[in-house]
C-alpha positions as a Markdown table, in Angstrom:
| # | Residue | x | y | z |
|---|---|---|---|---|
| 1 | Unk | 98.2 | 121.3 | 114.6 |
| 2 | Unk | 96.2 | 120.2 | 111.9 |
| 3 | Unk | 97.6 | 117.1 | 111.2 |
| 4 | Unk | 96.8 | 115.7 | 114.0 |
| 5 | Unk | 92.8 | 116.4 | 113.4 |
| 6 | Unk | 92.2 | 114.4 | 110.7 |
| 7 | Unk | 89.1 | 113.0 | 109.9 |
| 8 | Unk | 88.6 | 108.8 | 110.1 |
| 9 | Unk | 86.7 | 108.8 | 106.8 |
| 10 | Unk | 89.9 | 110.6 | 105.1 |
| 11 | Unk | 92.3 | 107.8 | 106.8 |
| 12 | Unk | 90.0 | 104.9 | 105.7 |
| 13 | Unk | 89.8 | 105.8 | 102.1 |
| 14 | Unk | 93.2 | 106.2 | 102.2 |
| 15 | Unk | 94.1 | 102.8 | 103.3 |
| 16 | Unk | 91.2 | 101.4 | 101.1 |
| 17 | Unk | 92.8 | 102.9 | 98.4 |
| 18 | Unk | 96.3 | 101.6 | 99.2 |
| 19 | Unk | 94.7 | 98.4 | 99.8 |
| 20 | Unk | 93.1 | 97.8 | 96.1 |
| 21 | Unk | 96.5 | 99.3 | 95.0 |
| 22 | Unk | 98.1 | 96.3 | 96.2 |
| 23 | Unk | 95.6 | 93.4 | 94.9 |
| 24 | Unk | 95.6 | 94.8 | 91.9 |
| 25 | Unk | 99.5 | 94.8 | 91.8 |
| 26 | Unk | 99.6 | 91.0 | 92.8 |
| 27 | Unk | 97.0 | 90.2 | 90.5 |
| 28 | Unk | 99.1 | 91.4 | 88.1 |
| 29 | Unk | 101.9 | 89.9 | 88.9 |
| 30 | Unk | 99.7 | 86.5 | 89.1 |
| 31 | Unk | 98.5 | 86.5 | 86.1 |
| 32 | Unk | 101.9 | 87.3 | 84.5 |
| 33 | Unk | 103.6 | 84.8 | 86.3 |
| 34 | Unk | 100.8 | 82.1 | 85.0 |
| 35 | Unk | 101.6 | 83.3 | 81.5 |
| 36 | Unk | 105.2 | 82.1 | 81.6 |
């Protein structure tokens, strides 16, 4: 199968990505909130 061979560089970037996603999103949200 070749989803299970997947390569560990591939998976981290992946949750990296995912990860900035999220700070960005609450950063966002932070600084809108703080505007009202």
């Amino acid at each position: 199968m070749l989803l299970e061979i997947t390569e560990p560089s591939c998976v981290i970037t992946e949750i990296h990505q995912c990860f900035w996603t999220l700070t960005l999103e609450m950063l966002l949200a932070v600084v809108v909130l703080c505007d009202y």
